[in-house]
Structure formats: structure tokens, C-alpha cells
MMTF fields as JSON, N, C-alpha, C and O atoms, coordinates in Angstrom:
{
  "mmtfVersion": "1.0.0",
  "mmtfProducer": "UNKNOWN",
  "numBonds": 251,
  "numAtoms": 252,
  "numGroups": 63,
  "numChains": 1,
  "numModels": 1,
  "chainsPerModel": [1],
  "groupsPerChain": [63],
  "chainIdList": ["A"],
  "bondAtomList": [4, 2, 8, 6, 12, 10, 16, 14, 20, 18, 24, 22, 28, 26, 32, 30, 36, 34, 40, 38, 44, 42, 48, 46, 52, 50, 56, 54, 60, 58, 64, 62, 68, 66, 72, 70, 76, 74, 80, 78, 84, 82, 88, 86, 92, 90, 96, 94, 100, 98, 104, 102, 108, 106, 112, 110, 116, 114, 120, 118, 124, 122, 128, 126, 132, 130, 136, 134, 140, 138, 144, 142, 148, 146, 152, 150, 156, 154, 160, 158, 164, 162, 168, 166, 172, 170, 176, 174, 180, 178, 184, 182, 188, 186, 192, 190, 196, 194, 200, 198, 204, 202, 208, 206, 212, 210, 216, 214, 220, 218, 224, 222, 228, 226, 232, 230, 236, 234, 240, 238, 244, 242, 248, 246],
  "bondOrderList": [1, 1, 1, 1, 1, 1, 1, 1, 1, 1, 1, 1, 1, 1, 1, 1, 1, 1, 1, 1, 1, 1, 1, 1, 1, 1, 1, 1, 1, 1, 1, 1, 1, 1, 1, 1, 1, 1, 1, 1, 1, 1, 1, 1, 1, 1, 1, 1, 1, 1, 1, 1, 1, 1, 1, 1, 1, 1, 1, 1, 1, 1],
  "groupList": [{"groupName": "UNK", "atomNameList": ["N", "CA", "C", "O"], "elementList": ["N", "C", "C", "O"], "formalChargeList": [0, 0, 0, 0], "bondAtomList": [1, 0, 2, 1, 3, 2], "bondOrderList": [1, 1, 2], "singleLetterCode": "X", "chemCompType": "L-PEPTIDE LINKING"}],
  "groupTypeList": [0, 0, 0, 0, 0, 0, 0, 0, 0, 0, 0, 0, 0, 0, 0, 0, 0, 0, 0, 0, 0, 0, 0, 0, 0, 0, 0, 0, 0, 0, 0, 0, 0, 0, 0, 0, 0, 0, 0, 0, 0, 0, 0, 0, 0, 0, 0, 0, 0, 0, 0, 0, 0, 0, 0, 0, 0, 0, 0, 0, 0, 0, 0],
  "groupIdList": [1, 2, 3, 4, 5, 6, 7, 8, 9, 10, 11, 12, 13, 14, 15, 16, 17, 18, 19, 20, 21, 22, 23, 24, 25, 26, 27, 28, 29, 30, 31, 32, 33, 34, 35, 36, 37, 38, 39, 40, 41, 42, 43, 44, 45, 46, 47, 48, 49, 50, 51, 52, 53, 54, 55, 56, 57, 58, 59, 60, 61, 62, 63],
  "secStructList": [7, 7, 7, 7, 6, 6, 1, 7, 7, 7, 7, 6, 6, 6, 3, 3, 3, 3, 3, 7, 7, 1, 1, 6, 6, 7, 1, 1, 1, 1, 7, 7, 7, 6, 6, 7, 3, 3, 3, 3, 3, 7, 7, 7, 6, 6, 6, 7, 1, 1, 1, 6, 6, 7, 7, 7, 3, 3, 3, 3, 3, 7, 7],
  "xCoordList": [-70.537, -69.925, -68.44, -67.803, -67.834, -66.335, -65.433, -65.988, -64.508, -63.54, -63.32, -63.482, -62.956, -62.451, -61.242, -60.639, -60.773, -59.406, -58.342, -58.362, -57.428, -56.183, -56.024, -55.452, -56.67, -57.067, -55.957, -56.269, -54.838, -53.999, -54.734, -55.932, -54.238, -54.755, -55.859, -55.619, -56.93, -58.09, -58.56, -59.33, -58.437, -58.883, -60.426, -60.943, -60.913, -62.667, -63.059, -64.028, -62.011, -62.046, -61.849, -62.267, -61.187, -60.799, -61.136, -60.527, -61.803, -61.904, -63.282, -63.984, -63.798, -65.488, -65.611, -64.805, -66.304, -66.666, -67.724, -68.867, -67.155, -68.521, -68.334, -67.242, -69.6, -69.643, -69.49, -70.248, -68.362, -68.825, -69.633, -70.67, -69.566, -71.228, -70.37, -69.277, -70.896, -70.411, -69.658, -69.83, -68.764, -68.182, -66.651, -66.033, -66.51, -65.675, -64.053, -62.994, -64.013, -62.468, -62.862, -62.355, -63.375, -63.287, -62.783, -63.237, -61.667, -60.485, -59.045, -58.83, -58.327, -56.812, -56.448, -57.368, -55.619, -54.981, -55.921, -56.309, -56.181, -57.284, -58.137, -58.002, -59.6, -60.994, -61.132, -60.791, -61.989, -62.92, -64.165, -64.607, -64.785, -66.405, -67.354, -67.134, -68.257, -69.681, -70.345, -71.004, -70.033, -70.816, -69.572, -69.931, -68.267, -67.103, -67.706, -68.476, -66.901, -66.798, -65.535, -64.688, -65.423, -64.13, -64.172, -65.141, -62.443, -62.313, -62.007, -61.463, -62.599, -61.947, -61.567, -61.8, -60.827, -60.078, -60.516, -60.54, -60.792, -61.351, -59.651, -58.747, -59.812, -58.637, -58.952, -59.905, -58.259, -58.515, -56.994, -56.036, -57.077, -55.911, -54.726, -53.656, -55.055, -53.614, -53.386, -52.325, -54.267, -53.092, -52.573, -51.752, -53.001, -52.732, -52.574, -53.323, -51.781, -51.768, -52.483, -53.018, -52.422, -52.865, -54.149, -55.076, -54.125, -55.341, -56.399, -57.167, -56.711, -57.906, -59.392, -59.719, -59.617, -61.338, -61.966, -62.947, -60.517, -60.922, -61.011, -60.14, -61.962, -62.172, -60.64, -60.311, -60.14, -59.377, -59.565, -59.659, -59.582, -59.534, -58.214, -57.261, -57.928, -56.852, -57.029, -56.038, -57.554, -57.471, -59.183, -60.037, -59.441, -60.473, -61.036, -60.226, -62.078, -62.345, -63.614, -64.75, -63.248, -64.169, -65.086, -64.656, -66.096, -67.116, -67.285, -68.06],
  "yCoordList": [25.79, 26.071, 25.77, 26.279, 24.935, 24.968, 26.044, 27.088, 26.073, 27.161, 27.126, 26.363, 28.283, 28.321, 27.66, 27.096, 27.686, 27.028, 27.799, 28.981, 27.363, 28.0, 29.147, 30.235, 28.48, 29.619, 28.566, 28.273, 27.996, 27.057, 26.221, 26.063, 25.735, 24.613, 25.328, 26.225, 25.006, 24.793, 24.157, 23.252, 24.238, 23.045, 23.446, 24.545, 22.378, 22.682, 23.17, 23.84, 22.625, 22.837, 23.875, 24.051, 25.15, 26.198, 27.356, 28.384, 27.475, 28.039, 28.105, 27.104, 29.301, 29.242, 30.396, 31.314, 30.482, 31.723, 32.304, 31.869, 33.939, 34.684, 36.088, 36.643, 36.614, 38.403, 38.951, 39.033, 39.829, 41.456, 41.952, 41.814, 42.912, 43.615, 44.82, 44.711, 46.095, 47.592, 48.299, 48.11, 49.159, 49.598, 50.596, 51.542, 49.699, 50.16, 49.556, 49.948, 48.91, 48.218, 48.948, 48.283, 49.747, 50.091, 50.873, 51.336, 51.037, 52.409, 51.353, 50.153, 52.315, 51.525, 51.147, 51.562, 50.619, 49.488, 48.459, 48.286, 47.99, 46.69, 46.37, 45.497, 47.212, 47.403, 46.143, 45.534, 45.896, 44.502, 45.198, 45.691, 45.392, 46.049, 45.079, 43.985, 45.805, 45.301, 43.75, 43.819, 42.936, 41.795, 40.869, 39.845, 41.193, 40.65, 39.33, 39.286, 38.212, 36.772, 36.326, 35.889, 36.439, 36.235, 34.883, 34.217, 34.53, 33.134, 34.006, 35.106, 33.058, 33.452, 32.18, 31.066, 32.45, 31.494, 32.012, 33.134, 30.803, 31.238, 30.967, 30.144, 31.817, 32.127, 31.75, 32.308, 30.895, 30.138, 30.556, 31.087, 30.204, 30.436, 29.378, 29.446, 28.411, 27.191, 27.777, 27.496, 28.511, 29.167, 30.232, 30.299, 31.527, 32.735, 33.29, 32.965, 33.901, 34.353, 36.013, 36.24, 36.879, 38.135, 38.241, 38.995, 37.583, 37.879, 37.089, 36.957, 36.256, 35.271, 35.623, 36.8, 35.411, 35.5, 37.013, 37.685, 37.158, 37.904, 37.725, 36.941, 38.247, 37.34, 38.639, 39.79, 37.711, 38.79, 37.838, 36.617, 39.063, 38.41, 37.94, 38.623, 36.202, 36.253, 36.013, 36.305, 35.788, 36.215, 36.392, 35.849, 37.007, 36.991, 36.698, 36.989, 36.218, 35.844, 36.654, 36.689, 37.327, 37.949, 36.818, 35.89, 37.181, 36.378, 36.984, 36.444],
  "zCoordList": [-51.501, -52.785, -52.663, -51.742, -53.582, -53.469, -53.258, -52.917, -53.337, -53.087, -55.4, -56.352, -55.137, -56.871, -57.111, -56.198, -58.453, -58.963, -58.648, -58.991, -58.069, -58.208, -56.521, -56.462, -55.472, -54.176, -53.492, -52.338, -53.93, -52.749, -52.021, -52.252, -51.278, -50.044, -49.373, -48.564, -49.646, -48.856, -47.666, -47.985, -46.572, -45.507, -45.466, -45.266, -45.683, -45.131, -43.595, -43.239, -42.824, -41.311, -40.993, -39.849, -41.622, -41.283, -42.371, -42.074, -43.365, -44.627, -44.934, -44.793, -45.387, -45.476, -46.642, -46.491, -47.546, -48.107, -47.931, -48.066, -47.427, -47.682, -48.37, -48.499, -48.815, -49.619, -49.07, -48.103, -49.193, -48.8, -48.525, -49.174, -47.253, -47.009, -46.78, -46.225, -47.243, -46.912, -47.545, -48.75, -47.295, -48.656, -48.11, -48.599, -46.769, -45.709, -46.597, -46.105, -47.477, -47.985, -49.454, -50.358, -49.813, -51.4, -52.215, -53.261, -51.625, -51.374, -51.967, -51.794, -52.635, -52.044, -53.554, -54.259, -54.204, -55.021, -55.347, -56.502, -54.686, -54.639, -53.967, -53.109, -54.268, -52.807, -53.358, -54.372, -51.944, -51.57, -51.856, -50.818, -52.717, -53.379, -52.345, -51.826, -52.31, -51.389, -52.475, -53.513, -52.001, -52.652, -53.413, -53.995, -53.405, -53.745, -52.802, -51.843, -53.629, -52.69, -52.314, -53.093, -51.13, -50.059, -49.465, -49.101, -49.44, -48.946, -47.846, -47.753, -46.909, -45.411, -44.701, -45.17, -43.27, -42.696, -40.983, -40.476, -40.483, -39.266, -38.34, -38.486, -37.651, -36.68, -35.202, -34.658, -34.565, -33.363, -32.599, -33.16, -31.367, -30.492, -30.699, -30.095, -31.615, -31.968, -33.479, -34.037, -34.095, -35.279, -35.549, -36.463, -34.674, -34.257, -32.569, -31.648, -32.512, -31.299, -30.997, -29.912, -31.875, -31.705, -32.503, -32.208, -33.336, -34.224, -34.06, -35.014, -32.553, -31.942, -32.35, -32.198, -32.47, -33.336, -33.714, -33.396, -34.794, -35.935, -37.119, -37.498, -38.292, -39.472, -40.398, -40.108, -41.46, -41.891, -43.194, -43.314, -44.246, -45.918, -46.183, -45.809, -47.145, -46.972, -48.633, -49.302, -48.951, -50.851, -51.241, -50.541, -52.134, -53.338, -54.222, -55.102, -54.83, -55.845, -56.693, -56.22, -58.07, -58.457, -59.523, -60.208, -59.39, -60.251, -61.833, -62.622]
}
């Protein structure tokens, strides 16, 4: 599935979407709800140094 309109630079090489599972972010200003669709960005040791293969949300998209 593409990335949506307006999510910035996309690299296919590094960028994947997936849903929410759980209900562990649904707290706060702005929860991530169970089944939300998340761009994510895979994190390797040449683009992070502390954060090496952890997944972290870096924006949202509600349907």
C-alpha cells in the first residue's frame, strides 16, 4: 500500500506500514489506538546509534 499524501519523503528502503496491535500508547494528547495505521522506519546502525533495531512511530495516519 502506498504511504498517504502529505507523510514527507518516503524511502521504500527504509519505511514500511503497519497497525497497531494493543492498547499500550492509548493514553496521552495523542494515543496510537489498537488498529491505527503507522508509518514506520526501520532503524539500522548507519542511521542511528542508540536506537539499533528498534521500531519507533515516526508519524500516523488515521483512516
Amino acid at each position: 500500500m502506498p504511504a498517504p499524501s502529505g507523510c514527507g519523503k518516503v524511502d521504500l528502503e527504509k519505511h514500511f506500514l503497519a497497525h497497531a496491535r494493543g492498547h499500550s500508547m492509548n493514553g496521552g494528547k495523542y494515543p496510537i489506538l489498537d488498529g491505527d495505521l503507522l508509518l514506520l522506519e526501520r532503524i539500522t546502525a548507519n542511521n542511528a546509534d542508540s536506537i539499533t533495531n528498534t521500531m519507533i512511530a515516526i508519524e500516523r495516519y488515521l483512516l
